[in-house]
mmCIF file of the N, C-alpha and C atoms, coordinates in Angstrom:
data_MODEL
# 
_entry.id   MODEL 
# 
loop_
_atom_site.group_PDB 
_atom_site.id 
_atom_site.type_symbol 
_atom_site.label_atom_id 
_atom_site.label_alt_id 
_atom_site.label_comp_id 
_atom_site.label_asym_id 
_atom_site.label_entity_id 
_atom_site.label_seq_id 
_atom_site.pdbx_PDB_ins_code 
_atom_site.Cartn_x 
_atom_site.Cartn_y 
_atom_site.Cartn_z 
_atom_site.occupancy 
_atom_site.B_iso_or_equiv 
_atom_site.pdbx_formal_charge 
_atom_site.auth_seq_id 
_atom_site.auth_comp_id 
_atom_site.auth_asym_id 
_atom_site.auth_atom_id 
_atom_site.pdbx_PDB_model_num 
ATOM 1   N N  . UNK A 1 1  ? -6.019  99.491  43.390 1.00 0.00 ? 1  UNK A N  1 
ATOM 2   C CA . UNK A 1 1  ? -5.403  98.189  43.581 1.00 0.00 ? 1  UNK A CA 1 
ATOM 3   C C  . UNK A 1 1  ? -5.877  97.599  44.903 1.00 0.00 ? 1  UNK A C  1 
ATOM 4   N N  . UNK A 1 2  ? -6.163  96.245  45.093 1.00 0.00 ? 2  UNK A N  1 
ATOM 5   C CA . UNK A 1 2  ? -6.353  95.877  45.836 1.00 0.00 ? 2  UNK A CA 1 
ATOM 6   C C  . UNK A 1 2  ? -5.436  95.254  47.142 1.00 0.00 ? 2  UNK A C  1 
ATOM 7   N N  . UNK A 1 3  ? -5.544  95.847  48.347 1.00 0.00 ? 3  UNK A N  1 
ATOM 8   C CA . UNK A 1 3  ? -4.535  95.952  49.568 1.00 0.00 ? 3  UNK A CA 1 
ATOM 9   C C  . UNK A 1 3  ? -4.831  94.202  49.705 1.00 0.00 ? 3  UNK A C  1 
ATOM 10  N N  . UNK A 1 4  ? -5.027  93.402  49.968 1.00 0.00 ? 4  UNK A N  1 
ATOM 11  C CA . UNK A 1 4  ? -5.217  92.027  50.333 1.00 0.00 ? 4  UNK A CA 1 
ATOM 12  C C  . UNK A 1 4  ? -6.634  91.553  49.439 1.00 0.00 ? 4  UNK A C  1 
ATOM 13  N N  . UNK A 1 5  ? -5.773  90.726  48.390 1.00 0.00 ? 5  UNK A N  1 
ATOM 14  C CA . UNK A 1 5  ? -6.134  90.188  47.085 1.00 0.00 ? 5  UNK A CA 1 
ATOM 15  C C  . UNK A 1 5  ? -7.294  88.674  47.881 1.00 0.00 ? 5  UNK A C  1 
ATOM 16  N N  . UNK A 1 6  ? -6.889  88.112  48.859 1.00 0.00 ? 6  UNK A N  1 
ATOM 17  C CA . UNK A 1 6  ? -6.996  86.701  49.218 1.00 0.00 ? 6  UNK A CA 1 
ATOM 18  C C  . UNK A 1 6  ? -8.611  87.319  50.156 1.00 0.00 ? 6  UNK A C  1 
ATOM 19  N N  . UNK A 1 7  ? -8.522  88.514  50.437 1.00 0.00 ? 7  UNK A N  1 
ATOM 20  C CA . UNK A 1 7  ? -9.926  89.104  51.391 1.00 0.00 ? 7  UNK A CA 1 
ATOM 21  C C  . UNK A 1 7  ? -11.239 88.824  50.446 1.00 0.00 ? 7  UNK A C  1 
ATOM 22  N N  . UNK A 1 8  ? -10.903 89.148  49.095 1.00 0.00 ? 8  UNK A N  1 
ATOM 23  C CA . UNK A 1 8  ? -11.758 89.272  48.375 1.00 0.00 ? 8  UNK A CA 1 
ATOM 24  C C  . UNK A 1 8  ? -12.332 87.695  47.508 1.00 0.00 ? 8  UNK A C  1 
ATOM 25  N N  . UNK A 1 9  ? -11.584 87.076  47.463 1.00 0.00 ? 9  UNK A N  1 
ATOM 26  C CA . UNK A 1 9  ? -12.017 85.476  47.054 1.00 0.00 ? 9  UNK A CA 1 
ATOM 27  C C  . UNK A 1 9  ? -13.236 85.417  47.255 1.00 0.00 ? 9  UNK A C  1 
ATOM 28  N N  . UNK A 1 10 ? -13.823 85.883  48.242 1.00 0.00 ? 10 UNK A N  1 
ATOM 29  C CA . UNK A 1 10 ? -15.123 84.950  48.904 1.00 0.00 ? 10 UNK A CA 1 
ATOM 30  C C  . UNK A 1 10 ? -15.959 85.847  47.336 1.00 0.00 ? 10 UNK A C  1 
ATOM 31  N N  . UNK A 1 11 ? -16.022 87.265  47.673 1.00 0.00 ? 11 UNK A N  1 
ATOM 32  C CA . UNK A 1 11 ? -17.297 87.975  46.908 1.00 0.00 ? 11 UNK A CA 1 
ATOM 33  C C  . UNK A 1 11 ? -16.531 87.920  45.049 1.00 0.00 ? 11 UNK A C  1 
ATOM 34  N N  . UNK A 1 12 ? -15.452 87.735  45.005 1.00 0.00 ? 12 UNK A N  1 
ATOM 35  C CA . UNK A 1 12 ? -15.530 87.438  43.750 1.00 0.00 ? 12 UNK A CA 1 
ATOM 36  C C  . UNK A 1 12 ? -15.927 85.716  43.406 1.00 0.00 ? 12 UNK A C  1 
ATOM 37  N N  . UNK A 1 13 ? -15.728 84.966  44.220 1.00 0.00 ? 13 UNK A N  1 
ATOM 38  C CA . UNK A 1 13 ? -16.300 83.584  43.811 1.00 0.00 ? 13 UNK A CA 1 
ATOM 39  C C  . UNK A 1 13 ? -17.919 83.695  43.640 1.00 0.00 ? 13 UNK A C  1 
ATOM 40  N N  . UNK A 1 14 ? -18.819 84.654  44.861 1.00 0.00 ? 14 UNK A N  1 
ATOM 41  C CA . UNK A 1 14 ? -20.004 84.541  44.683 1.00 0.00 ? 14 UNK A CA 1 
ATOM 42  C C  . UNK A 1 14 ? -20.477 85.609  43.802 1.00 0.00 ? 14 UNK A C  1 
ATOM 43  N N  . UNK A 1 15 ? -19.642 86.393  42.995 1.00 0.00 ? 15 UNK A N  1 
ATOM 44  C CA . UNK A 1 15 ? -20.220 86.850  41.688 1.00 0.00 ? 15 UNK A CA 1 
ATOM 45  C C  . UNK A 1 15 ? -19.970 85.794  40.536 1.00 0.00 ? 15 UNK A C  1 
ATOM 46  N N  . UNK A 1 16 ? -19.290 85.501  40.792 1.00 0.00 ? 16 UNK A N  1 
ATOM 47  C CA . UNK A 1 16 ? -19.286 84.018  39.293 1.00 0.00 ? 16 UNK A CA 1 
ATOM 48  C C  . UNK A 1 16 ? -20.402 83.550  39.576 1.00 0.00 ? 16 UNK A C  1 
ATOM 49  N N  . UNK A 1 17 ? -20.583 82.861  40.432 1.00 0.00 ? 17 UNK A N  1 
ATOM 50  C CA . UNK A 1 17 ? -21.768 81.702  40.762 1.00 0.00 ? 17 UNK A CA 1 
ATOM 51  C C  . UNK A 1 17 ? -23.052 82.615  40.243 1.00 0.00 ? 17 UNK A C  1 
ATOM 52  N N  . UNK A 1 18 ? -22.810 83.602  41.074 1.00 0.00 ? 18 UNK A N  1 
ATOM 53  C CA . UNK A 1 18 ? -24.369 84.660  40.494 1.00 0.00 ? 18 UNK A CA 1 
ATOM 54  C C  . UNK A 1 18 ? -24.409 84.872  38.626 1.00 0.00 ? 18 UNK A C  1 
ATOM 55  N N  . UNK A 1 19 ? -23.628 85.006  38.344 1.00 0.00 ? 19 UNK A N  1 
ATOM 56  C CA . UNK A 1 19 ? -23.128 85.096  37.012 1.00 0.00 ? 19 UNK A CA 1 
ATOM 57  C C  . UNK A 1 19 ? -23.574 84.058  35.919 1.00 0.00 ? 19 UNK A C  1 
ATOM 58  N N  . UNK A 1 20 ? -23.130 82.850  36.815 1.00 0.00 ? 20 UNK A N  1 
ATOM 59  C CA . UNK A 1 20 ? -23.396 81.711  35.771 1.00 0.00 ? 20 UNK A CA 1 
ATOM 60  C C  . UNK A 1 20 ? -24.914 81.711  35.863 1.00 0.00 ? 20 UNK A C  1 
ATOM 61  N N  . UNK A 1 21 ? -25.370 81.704  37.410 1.00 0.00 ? 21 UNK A N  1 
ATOM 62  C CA . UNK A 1 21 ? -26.829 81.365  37.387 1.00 0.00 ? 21 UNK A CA 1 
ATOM 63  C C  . UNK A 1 21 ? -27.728 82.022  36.597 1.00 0.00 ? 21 UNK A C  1 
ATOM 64  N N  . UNK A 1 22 ? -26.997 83.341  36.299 1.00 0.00 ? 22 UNK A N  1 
ATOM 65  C CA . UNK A 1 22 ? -27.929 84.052  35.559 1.00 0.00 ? 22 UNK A CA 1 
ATOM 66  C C  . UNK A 1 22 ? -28.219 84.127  34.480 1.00 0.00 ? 22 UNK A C  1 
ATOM 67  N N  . UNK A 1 23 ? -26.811 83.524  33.690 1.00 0.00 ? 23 UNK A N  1 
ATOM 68  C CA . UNK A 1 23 ? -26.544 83.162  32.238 1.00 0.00 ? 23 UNK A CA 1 
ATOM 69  C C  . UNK A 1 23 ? -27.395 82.227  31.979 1.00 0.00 ? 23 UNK A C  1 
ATOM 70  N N  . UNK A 1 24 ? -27.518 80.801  32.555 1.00 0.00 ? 24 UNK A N  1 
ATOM 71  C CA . UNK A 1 24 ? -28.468 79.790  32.301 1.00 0.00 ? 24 UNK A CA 1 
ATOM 72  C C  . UNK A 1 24 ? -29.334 80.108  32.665 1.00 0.00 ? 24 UNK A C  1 
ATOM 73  N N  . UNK A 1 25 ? -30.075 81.316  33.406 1.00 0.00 ? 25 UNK A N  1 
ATOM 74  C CA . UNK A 1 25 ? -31.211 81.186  33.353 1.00 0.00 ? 25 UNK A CA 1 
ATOM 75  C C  . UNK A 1 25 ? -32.084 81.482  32.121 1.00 0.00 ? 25 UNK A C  1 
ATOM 76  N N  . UNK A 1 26 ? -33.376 80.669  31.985 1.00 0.00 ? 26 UNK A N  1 
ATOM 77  C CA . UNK A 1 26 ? -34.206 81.036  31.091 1.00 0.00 ? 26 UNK A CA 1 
ATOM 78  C C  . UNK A 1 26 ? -35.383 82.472  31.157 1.00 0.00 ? 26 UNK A C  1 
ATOM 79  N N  . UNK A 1 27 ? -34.731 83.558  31.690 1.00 0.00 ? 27 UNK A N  1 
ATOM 80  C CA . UNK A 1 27 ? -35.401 84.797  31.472 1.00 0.00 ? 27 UNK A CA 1 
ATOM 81  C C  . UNK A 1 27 ? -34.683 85.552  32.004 1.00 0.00 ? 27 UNK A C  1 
ATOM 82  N N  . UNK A 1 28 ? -34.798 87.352  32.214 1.00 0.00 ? 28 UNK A N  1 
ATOM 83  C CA . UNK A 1 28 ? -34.068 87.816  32.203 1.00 0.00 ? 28 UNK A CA 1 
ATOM 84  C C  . UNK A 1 28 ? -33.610 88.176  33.898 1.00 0.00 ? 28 UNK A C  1 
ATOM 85  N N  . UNK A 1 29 ? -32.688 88.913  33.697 1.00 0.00 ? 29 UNK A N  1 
ATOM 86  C CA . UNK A 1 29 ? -31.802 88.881  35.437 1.00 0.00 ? 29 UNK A CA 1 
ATOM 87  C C  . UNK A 1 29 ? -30.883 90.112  35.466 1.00 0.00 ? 29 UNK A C  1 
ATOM 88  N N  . UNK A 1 30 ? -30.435 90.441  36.454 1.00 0.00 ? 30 UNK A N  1 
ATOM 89  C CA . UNK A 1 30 ? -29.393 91.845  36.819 1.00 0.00 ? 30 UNK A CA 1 
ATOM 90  C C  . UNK A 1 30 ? -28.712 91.388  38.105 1.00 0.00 ? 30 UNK A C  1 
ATOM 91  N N  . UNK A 1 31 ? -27.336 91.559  38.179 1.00 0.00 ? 31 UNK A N  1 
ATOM 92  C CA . UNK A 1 31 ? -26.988 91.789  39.122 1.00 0.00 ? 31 UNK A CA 1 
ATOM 93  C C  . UNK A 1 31 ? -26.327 93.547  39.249 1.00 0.00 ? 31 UNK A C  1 
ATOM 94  N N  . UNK A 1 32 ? -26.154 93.761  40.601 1.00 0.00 ? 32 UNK A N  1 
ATOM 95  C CA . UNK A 1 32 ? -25.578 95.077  41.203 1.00 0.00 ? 32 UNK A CA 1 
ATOM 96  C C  . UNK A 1 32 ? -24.864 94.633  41.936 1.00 0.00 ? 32 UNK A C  1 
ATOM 97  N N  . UNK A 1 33 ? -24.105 95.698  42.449 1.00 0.00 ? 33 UNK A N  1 
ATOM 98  C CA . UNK A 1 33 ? -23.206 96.064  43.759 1.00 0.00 ? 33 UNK A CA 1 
ATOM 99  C C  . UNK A 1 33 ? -22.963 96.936  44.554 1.00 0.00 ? 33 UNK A C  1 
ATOM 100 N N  . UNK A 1 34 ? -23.491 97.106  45.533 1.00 0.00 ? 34 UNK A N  1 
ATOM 101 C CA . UNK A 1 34 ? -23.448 98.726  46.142 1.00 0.00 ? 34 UNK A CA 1 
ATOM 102 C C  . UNK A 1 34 ? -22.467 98.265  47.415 1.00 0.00 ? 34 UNK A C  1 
ATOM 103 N N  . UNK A 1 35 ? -21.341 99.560  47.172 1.00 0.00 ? 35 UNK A N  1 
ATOM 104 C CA . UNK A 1 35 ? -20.171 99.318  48.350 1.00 0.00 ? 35 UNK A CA 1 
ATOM 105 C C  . UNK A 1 35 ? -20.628 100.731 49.879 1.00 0.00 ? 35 UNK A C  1 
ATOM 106 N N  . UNK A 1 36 ? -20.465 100.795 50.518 1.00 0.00 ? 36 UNK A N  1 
ATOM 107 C CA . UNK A 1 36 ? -21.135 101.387 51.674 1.00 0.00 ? 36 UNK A CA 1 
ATOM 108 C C  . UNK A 1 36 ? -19.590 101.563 52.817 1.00 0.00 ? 36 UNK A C  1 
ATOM 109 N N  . UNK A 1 37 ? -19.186 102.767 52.871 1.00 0.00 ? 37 UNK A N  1 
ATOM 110 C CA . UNK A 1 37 ? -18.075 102.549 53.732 1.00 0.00 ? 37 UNK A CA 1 
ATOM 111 C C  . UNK A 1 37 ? -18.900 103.096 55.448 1.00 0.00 ? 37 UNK A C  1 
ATOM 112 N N  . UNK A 1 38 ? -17.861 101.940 55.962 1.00 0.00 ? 38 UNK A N  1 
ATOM 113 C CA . UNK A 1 38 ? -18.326 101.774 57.288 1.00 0.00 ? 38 UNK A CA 1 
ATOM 114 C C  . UNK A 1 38 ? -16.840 102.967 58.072 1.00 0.00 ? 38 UNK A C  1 
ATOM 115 N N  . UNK A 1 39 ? -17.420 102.444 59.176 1.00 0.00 ? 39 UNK A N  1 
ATOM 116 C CA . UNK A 1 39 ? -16.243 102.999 60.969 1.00 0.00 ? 39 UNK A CA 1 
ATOM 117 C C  . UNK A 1 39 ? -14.965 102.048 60.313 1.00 0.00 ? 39 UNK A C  1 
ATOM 118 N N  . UNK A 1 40 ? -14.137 102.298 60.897 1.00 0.00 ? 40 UNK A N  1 
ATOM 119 C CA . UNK A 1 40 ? -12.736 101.757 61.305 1.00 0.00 ? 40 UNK A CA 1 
ATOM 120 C C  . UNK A 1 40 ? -12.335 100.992 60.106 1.00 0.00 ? 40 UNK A C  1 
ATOM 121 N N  . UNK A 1 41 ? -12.324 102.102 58.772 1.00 0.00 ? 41 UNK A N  1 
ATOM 122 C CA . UNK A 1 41 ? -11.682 101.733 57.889 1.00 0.00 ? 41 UNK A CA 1 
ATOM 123 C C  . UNK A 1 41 ? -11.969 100.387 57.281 1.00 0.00 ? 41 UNK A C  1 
ATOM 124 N N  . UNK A 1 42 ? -13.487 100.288 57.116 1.00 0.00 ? 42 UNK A N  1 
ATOM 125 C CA . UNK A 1 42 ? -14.228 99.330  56.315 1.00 0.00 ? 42 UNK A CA 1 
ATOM 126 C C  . UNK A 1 42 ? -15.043 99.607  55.435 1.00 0.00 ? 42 UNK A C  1 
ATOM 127 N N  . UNK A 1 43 ? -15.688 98.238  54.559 1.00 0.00 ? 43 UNK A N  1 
ATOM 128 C CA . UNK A 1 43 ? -16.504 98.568  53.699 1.00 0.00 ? 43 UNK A CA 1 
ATOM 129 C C  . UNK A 1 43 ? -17.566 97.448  53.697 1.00 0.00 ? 43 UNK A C  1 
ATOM 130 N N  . UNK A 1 44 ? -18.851 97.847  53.349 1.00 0.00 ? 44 UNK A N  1 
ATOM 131 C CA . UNK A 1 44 ? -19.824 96.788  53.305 1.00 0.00 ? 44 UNK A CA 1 
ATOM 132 C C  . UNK A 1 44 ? -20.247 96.702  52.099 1.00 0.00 ? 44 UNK A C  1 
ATOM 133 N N  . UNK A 1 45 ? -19.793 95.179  51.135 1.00 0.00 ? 45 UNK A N  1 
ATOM 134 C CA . UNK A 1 45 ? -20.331 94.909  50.041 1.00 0.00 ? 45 UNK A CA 1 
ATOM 135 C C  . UNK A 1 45 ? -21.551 94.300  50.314 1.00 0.00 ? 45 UNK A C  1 
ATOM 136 N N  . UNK A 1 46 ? -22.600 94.758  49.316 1.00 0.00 ? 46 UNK A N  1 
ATOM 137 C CA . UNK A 1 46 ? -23.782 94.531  48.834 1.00 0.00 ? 46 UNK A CA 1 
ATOM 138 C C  . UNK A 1 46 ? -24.462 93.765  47.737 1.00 0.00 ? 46 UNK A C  1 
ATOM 139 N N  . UNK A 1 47 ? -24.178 92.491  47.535 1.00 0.00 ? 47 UNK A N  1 
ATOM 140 C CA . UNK A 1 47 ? -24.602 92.187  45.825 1.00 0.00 ? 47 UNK A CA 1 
ATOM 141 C C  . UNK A 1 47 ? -25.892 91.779  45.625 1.00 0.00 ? 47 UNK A C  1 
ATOM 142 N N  . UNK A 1 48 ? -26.802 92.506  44.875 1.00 0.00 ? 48 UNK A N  1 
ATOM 143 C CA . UNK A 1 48 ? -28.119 92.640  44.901 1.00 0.00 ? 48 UNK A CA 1 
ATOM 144 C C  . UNK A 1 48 ? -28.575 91.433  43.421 1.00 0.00 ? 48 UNK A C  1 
ATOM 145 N N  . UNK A 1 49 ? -28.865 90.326  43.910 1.00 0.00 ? 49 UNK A N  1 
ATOM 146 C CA . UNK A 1 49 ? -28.835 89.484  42.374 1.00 0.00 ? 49 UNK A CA 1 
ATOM 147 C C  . UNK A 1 49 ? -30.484 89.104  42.082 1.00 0.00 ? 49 UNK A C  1 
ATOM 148 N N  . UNK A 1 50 ? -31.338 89.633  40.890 1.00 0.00 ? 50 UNK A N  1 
ATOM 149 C CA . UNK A 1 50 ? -32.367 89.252  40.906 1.00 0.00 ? 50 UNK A CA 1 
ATOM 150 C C  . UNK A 1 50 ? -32.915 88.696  39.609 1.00 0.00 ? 50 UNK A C  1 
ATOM 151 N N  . UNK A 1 51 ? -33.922 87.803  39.691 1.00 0.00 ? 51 UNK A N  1 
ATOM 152 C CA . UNK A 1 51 ? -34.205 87.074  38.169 1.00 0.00 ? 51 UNK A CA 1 
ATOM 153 C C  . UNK A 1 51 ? -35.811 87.774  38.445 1.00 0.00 ? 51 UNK A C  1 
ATOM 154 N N  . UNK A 1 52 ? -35.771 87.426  36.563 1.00 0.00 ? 52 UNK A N  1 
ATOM 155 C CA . UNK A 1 52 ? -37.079 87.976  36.135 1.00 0.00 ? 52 UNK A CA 1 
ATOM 156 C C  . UNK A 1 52 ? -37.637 87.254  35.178 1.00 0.00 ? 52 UNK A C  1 
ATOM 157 N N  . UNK A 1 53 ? -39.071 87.118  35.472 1.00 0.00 ? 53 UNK A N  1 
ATOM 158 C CA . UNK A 1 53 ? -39.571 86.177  34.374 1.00 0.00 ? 53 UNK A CA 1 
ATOM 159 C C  . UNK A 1 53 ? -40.979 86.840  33.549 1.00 0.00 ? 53 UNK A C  1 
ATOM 160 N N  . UNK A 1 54 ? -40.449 87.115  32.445 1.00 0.00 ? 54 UNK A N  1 
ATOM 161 C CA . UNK A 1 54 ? -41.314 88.409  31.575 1.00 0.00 ? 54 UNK A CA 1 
ATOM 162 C C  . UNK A 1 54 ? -42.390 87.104  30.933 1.00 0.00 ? 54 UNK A C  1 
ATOM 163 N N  . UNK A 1 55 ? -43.606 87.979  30.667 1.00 0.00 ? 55 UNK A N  1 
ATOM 164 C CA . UNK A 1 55 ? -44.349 87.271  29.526 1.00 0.00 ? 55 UNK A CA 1 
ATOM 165 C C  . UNK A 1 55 ? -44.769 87.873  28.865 1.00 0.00 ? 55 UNK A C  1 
ATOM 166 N N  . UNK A 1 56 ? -45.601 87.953  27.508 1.00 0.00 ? 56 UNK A N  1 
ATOM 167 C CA . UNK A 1 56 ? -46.322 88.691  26.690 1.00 0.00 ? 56 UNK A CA 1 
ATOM 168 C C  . UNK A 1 56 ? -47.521 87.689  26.518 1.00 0.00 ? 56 UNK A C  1 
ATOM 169 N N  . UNK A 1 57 ? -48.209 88.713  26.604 1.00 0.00 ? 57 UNK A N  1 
ATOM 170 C CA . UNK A 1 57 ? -49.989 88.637  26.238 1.00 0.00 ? 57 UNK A CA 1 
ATOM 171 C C  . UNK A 1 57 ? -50.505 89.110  25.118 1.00 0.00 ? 57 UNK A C  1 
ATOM 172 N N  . UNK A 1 58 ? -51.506 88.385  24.510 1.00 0.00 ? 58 UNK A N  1 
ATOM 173 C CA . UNK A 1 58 ? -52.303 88.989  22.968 1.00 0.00 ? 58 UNK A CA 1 
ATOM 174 C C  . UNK A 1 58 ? -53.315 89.738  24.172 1.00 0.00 ? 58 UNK A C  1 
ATOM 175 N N  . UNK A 1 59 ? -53.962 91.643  23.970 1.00 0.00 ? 59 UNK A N  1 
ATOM 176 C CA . UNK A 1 59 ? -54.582 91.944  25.079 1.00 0.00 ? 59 UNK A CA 1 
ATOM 177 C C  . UNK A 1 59 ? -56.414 91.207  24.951 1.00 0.00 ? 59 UNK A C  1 
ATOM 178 N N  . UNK A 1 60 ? -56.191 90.484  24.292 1.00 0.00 ? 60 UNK A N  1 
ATOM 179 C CA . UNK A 1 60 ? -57.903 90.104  23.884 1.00 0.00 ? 60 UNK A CA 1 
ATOM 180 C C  . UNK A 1 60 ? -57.634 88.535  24.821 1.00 0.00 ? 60 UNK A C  1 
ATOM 181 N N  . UNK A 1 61 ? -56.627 88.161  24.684 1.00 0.00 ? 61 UNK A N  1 
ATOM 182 C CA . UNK A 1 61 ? -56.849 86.658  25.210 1.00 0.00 ? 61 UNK A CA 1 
ATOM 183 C C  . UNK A 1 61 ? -56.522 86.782  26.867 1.00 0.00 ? 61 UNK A C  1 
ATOM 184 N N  . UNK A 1 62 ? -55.766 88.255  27.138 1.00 0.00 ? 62 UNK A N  1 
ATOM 185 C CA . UNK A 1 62 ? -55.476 88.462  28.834 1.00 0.00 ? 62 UNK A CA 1 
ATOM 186 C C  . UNK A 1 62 ? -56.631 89.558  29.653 1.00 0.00 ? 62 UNK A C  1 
ATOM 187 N N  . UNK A 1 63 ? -57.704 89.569  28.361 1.00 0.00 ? 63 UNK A N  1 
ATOM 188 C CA . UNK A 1 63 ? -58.580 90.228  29.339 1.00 0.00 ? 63 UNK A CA 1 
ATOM 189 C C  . UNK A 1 63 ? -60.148 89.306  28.883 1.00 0.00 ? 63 UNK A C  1 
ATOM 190 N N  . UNK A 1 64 ? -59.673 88.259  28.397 1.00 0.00 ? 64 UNK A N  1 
ATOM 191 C CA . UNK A 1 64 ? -60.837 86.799  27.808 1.00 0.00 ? 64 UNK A CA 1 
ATOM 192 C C  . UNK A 1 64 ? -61.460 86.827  29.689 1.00 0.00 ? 64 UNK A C  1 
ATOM 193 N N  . UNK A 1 65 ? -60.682 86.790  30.734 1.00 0.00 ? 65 UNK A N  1 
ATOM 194 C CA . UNK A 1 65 ? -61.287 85.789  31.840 1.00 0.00 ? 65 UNK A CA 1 
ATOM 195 C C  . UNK A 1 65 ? -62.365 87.681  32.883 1.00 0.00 ? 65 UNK A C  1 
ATOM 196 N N  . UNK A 1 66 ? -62.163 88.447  32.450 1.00 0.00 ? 66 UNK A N  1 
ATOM 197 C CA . UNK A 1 66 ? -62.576 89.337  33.223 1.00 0.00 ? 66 UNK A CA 1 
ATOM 198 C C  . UNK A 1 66 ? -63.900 89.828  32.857 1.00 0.00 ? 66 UNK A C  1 
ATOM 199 N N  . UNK A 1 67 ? -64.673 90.761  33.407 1.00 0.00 ? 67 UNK A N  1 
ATOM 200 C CA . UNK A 1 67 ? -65.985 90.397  32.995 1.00 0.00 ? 67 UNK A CA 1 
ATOM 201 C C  . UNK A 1 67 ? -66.385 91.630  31.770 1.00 0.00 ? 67 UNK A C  1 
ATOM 202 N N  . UNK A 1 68 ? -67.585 91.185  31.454 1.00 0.00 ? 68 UNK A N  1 
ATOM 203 C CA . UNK A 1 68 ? -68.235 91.804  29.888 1.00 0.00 ? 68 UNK A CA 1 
ATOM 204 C C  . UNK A 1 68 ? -67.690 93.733  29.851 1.00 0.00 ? 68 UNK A C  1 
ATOM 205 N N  . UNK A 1 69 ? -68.056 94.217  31.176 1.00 0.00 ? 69 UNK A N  1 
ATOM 206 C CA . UNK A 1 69 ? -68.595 95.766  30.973 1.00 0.00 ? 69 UNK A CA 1 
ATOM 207 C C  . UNK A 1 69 ? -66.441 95.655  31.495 1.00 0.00 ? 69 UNK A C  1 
ATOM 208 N N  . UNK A 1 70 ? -65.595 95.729  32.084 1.00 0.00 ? 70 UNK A N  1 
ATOM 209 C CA . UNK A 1 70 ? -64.221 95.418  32.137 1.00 0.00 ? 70 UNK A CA 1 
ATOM 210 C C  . UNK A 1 70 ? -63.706 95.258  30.442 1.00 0.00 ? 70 UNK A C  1 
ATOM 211 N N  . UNK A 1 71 ? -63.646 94.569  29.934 1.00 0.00 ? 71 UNK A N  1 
ATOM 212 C CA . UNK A 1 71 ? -63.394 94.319  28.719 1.00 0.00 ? 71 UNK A CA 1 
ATOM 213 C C  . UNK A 1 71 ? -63.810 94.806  27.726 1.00 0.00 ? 71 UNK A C  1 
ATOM 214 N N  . UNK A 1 72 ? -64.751 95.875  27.687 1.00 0.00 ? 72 UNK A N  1 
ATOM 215 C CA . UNK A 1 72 ? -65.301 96.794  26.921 1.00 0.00 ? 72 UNK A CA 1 
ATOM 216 C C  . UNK A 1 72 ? -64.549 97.904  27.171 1.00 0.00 ? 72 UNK A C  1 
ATOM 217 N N  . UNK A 1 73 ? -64.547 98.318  28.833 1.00 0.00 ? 73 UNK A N  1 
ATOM 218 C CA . UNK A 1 73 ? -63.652 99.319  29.027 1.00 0.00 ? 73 UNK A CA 1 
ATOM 219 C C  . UNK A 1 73 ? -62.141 99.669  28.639 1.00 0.00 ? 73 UNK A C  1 
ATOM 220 N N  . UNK A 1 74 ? -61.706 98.644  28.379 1.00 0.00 ? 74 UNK A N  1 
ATOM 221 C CA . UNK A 1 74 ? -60.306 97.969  28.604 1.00 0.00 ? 74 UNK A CA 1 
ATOM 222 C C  . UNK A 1 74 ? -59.936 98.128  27.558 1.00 0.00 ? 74 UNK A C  1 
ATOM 223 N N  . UNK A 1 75 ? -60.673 97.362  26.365 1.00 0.00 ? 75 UNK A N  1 
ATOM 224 C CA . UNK A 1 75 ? -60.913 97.010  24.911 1.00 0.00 ? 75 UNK A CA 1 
ATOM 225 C C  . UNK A 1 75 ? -60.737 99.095  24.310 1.00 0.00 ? 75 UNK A C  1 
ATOM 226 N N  . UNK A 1 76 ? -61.493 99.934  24.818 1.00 0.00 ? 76 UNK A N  1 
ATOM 227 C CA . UNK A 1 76 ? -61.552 101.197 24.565 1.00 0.00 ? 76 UNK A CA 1 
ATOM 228 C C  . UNK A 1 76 ? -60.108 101.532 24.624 1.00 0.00 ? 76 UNK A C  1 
ATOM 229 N N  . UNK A 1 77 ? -59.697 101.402 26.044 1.00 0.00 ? 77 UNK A N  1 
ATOM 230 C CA . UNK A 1 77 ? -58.810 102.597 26.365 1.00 0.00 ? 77 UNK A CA 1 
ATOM 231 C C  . UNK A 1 77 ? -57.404 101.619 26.008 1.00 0.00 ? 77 UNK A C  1 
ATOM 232 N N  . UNK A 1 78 ? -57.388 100.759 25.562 1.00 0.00 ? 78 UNK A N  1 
ATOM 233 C CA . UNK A 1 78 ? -56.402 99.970  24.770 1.00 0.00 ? 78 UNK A CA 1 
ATOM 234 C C  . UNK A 1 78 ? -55.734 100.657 23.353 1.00 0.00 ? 78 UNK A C  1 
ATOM 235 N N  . UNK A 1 79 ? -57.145 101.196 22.537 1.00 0.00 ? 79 UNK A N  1 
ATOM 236 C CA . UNK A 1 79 ? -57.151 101.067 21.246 1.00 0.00 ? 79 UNK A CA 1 
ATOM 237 C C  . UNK A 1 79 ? -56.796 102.220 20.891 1.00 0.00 ? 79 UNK A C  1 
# 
């Protein structure tokens, strides 16, 4: 249970916000939380929020720009 409910407002408001942002975003995302206890009966929250933007490649059209004897090699150890 939480000893003083009103301490915590701030980091639960900025997990919503992280939350929403992540929902609308158009690719994928994680948030974390790592809590860290300190001296004199404290704690240090951590919220680690990161976006990710994936793509997929056909491997013939993402190795089109690299050169002849590369793309032979590539083309091999692909297959």
């Amino acid at each position: 249970m939480l000893t003083n409910p009103k301490a915590h407002e701030k980091i639960f408001d900025q997990l919503a916000k992280l939350y929403c942002d992540l929902f609308t975003h158009d690719g994928f995302g994680d948030i974390r939380i790592e809590m860290r206890i300190l001296r004199r009966n404290q704690k240090e929250i951590i919220i680690h929020c990161g976006k990710q933007y994936r793509y997929v490649l056909d491997c013939d059209q993402a190795l089109a720009s690299e050169s002849a004897i590369k793309h032979l090699l590539k083309r091999d150890l692909l297959s």
